[in-house]
Each structure stands twice: as C-alpha cells, then as structure tokens.
C-alpha positions in Angstrom: 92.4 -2.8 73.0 89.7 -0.4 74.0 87.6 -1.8 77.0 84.0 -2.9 76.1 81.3 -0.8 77.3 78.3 -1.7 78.8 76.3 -1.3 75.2 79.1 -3.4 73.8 78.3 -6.4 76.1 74.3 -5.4 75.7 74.9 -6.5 71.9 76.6 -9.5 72.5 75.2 -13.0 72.4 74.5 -14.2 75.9 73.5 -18.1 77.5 72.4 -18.3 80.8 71.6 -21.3 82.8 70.7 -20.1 86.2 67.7 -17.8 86.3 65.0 -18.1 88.8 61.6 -17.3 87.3 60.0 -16.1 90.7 63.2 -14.0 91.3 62.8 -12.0 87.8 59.5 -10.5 87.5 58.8 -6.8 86.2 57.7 -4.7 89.3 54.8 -3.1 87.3 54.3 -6.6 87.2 54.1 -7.5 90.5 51.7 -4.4 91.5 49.4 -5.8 88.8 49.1 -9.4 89.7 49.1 -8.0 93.3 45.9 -5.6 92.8 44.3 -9.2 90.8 44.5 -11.8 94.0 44.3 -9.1 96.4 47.8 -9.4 97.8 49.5 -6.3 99.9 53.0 -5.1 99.0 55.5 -3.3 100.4 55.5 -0.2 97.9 52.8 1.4 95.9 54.4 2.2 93.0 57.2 0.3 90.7 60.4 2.2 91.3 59.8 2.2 94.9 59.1 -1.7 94.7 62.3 -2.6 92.9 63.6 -0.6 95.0 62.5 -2.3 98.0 63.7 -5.9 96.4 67.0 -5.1 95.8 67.2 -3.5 99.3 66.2 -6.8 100.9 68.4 -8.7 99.2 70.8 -6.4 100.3 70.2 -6.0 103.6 72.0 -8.5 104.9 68.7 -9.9 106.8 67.9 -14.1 105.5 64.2 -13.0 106.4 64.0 -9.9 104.6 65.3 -12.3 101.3 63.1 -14.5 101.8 60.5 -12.4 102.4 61.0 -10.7 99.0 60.0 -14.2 97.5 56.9 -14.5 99.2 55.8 -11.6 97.1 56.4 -12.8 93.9 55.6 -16.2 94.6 52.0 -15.2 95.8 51.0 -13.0 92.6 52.1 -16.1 90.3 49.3 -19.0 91.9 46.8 -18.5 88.2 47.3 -19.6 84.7 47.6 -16.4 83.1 49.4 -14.6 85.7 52.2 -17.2 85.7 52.0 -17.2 81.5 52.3 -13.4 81.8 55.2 -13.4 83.8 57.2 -16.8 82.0 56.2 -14.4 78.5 57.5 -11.1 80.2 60.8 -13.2 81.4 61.4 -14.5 77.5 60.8 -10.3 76.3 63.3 -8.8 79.1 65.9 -12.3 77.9 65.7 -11.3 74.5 66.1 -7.1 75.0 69.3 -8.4 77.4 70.5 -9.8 74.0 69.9 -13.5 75.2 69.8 -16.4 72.7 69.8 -19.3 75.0 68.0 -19.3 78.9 67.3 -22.2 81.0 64.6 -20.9 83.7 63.8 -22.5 87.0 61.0 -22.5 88.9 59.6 -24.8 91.2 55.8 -25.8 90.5 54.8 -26.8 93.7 54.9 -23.5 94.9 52.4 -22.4 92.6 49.5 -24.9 93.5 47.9 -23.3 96.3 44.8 -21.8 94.7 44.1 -25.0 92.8 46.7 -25.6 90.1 47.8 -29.0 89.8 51.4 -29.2 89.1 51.1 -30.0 85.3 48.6 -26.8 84.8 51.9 -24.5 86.5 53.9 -26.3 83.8 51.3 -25.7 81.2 51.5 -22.2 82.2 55.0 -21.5 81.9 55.0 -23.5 78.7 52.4 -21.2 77.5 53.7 -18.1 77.8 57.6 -19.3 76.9 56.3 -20.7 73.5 54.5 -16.8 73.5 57.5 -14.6 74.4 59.6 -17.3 71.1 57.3 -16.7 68.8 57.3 -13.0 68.9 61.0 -13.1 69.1 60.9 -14.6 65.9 63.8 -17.1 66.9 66.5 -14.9 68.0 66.2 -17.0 71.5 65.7 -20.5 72.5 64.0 -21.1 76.1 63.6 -24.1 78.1 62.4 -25.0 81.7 64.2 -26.2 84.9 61.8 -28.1 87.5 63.0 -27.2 91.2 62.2 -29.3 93.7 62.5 -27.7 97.4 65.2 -29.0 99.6 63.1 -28.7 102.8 60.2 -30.5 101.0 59.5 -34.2 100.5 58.0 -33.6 96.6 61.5 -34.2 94.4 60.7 -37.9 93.5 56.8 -36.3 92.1 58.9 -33.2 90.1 61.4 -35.7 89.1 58.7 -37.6 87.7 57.1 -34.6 86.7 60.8 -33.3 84.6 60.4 -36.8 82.8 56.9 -36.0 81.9 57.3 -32.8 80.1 60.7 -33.1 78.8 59.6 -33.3 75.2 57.8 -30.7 75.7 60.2 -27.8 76.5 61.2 -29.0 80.1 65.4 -29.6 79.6 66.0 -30.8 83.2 65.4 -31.2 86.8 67.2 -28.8 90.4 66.9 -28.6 93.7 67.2 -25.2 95.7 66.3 -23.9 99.2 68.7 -24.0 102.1 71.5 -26.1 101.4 72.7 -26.3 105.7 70.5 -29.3 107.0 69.4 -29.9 103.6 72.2 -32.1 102.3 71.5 -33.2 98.7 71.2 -37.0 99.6 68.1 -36.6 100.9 66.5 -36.3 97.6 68.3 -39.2 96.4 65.8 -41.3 95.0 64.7 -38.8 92.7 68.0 -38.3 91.5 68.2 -42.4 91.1 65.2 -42.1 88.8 66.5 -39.1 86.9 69.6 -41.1 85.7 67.3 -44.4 85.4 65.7 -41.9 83.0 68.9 -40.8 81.1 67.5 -37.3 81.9 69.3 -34.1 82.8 69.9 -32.2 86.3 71.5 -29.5 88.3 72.4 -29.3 91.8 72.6 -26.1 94.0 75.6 -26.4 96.0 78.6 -24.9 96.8 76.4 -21.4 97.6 75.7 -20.9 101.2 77.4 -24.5 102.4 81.0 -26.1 101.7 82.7 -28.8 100.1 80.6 -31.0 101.4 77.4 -30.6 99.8 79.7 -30.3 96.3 81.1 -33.3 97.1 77.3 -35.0 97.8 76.0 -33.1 94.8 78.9 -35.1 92.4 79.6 -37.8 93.8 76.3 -39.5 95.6 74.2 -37.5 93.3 75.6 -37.7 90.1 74.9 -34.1 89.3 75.8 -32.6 85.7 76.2 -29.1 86.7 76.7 -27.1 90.1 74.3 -24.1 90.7 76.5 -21.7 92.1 79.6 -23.9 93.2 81.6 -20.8 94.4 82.9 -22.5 98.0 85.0 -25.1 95.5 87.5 -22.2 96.0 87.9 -23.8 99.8 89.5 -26.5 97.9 92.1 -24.3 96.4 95.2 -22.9 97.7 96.7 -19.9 96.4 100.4 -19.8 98.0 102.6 -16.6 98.6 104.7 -17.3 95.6 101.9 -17.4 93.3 101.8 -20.5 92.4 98.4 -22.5 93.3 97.6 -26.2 94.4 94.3 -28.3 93.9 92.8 -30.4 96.7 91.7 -33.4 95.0 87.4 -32.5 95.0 88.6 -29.3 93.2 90.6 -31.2 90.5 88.0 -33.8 90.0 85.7 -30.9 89.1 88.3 -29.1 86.8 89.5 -32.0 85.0 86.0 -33.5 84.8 84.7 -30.0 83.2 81.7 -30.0 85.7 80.1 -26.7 84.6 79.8 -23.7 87.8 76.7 -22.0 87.4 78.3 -18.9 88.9 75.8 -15.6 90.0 78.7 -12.8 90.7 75.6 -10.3 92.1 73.9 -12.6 93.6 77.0 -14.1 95.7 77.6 -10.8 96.7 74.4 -10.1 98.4 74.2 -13.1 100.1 77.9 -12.6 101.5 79.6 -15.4 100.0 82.1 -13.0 97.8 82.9 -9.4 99.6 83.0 -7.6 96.2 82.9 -8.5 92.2 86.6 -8.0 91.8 86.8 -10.5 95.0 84.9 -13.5 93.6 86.3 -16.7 93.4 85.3 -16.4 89.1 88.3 -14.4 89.1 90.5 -16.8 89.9 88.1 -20.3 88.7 88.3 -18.2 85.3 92.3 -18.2 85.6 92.6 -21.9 86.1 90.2 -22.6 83.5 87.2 -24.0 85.2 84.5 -24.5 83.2 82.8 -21.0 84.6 79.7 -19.8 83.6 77.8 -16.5 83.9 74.2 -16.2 85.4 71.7 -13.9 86.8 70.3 -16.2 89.6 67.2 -13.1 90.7 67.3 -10.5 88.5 64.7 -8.5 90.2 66.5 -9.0 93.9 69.7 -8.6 91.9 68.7 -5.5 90.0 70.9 -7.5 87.5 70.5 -8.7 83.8 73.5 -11.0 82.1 74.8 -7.5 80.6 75.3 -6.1 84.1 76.7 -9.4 85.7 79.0 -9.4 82.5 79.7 -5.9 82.1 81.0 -6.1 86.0 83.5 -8.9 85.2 84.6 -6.4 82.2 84.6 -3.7 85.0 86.1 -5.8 87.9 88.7 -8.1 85.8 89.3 -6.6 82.3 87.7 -9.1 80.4 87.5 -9.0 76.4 85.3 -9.9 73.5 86.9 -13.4 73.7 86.6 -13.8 77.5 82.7 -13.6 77.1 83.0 -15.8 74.4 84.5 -18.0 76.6 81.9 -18.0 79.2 79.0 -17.7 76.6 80.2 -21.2 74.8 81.0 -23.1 78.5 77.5 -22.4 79.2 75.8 -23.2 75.4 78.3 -26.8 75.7 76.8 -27.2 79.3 73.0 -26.6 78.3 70.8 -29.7 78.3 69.8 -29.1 74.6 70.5 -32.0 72.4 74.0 -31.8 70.9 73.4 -30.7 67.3 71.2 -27.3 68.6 74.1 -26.6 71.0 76.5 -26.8 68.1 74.2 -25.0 66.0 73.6 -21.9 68.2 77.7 -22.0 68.7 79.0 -22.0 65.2 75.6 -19.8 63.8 74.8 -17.1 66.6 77.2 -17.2 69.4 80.8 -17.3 67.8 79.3 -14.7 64.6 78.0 -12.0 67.3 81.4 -12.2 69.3 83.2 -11.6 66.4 81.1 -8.7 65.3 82.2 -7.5 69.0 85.6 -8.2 68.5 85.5 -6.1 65.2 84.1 -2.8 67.4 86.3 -3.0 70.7 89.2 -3.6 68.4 
C-alpha cells in the first residue's frame, strides 16, 4: 500500500479533544489585537512572530514557554477580540479538515479589563456559533472550561461548566503545572462535577508521573487524561519482546480511559526525545485508547494533519490507523451518544474510506 501523503491526511476527517484556544491564535492575529490594547511583542511582523513562538517553545527554557502565553493571553482580555480569535480557531479547524474540536480555555484569565467570567464565555460562544455557521455544518465545536492548578477558582468554573453546558460548554479541565499542583487539591470541584453528572478531563501524566494519573482516576474520577504520556512508566518492555502491565497501566487499558496524546507538543517540552520515540507508538500497539491532538498549535507550529501526518511519517500508519484514532477520540468526546454515533457512521467512517479508496 502506497504511504499516505500529507494532502491525503489534510482530506481526511479529523476529532480533536485537546486544543488550547490561547495556544492557537493566527499571528496576524496577534499583531492586530496587540496594536488594539497597546500591548508590545516580540516581532513586528507575522512570520517573524510565529517564528518566535515556536522558537520558545522550543527552546528548551519553561520561562521563554510561558512567556509565549502571556502574549496571547493579553491580546484576548475584550469581547470581540476573544470572538475573533474563538471564530478564527473554528475557520483554521475546518481548513485542517476537522469535524469535531473540543477547545479549552480558561476564563479567568480573560477578566482583567472587566469581563466577568460568563461575558469570556459569551465571547467564545459567539464567535464558535460564527465560525459553524459559515462552515455550513461540516464541523461541530464545543468548549472546555480550565481551571488553573495554581489557582483557587475551579469550584467557581466548575460551577461555571454546569452553567453553560446547554449552551455549547461539553465539559470541565484543569491545566498549569502539574509538580506541587497534585489534582486533589481541586477536589471539591470535581465532587460537584460528578454531583452534577457532568463531564471532565484531567491533565496529568504530562510533565509529572504516575502519580498524578493515579490522583487524576482514582481520587478524581476523571473521564479522560490530557496528555497521559508518563503511563508508559507503568509499562515494561522486556528484552524478548514481550511486555508486562503494572497494575495503574492495566486499569487504564482495560478501563478504555481515553490519552489525550499531543506527539509535538511532548516533544518540545522533553517528555518524548523524537516522534518516532513517543510512548503512542507503543500505547497504539497495545491498544490503548490513544488519541491524537494539537495541544498549541501556534507554539506547536502544528495542525492535526501535521501531528498525524508525523505518526504516518514516524510509524507507518494507514487509512485505518487514523481511523482508529479519529473514532477513539469521537467515542471519547462529551457529546451526547446519538451525535457521537452520528458523526461516526455519517462523516468519519465515509471520509476514511474515501482515503482508503486513494492510498490503495
């Protein structure tokens, strides 16, 4: 079988859970907002700009990332700038060949010139339901609330998940430094989420061990793991081939916990050497439930046709290993049953075997 090309994966019908909305905006973008609130960046112009952000996030240098999210995270504190970037986010989705995107954010990093935390939701709202309507429903879009590890807010944006979530908001995370941050702190909030019977995601597994997986399931009750990569610390891969499962490993395979897996971004931030490195290789093999995701795309320089074009690069993958990870993530979505099913059986599983057809 001929190996898919990078326009061959471009075509094919992609889900992606983890996408950060203040890690994805356009640079033209950015110098616009920028030249609006008055705020100085690092480069004049937009290649140099993207430029820079992927170099940071490159660099090697935890200040110089974060630094690249102070940026974007100052150019998005207004109404319309943060509907022009959630309506911008649903466009580049949608070009990417995108039918399905949960997109996280976390509002109360977007209050500091006045918004209350329901107007930042209202925003992003606003320009999501923009950026669907002109895609004439080729793509389906709903929020993730983040609540900051290192803050004391996630019982208010659990609260606040609850609030919108007939009204385009599918679930509740947490993100920000997981070492000192264990997930139990925020504990409560995840208490009321499942008092609730709503939905929520858990970075862990990224920068920290098996530990904070372990709080993340177990304490927390978390449906999916953002990132999950260290659960490979729980696997051993002996000499003769032949690999064993500690038992937090094998609770999450045989409990089909979905990985929210970002190959680029793991990379940059050093917890995989190299693509063809990355525990997805091997979590793919023993049939995890794995699933492909852009985390930053701007940081990244990355869409979900790069990310999955590099496992086709790095591992060989076919039209029905994208399938693969393109239906884990659509069954792991927090979209009511039947509109999972119905973007399986009507979009996904049609376009993949279209693909099939041309790399055959």
């Amino acid at each position: 079988m001929t190996m898919l090309s990078r326009d061959d994966v471009q075509r094919a019908p992609k889900v992606v859970l983890h996408d950060h909305l203040d890690g994805g905006l356009r640079p033209q973008t950015i110098i616009d907002l920028a030249a609006d609130c008055g705020h100085p960046l690092p480069a004049a112009d937009a290649e140099s700009l993207g430029r820079w952000f992927v170099e940071s996030a490159d660099s090697g240098s935890l200040v110089r990332y974060l630094e690249t999210f102070d940026h974007t995270v100052a150019v998005m504190q207004t109404g319309p700038a943060i509907t022009r970037v959630a309506r911008e986010c649903v466009e580049d989705m949608v070009a990417d060949g995108v039918v399905y995107a949960e997109i996280r954010y976390a509002p109360e990093q977007h209050v500091e010139s006045g918004l209350t935390l329901d107007e930042v939701v209202a925003a992003v709202k606003e320009g999501f339901d923009q950026g669907m309507a002109a895609a004439d429903g080729r793509i389906v879009v709903r929020q993730l609330l983040t609540a900051m590890r290192h803050q004391a807010r996630s019982r208010e944006i659990a609260e606040l998940t609850v609030a919108w979530r007939d009204r385009g908001v599918a679930g509740f995370d947490i993100a920000g430094a997981e070492a000192g941050y264990p997930p139990t702190r925020h504990l409560d909030a995840f208490e009321y989420l499942q008092r609730e019977n709503a939905h929520f995601t858990i970075h862990a597994g990224e920068a920290f061990g098996l530990p904070s997986i372990w709080e993340a399931i177990q304490w927390c009750g978390t449906a999916r793991l953002g990132h999950g990569v260290r659960i490979v610390d729980d696997i051993t891969v002996h000499d003769d081939g032949s690999v064993e499962l500690g038992r937090l490993a094998a609770y999450v395979r045989d409990r089909r916990i979905p990985l929210e897996m970002c190959p680029r971004s793991n990379v940059q931030t050093g917890a995989a050497e190299s693509i063809a490195e990355h525990p997805i290789g091997l979590l793919t093999r023993l049939r995890f439930r794995v699933t492909v995701n852009t985390d930053n795309r701007l940081m990244s320089g990355t869409s979900m046709t790069e990310e999955m074009f590099g496992l086709v690069e790095a591992f060989g993958y076919t039209a029905k290993d994208l399938q693969w990870f393109t239906i884990n993530a659509m069954k792991s979505a927090f979209l009511p049953f039947d509109e999972r099913l119905k973007i399986i059986n009507d979009v996904i599983k049609p376009g993949y075997e279209d693909l099939a057809e041309l790399a055959g």
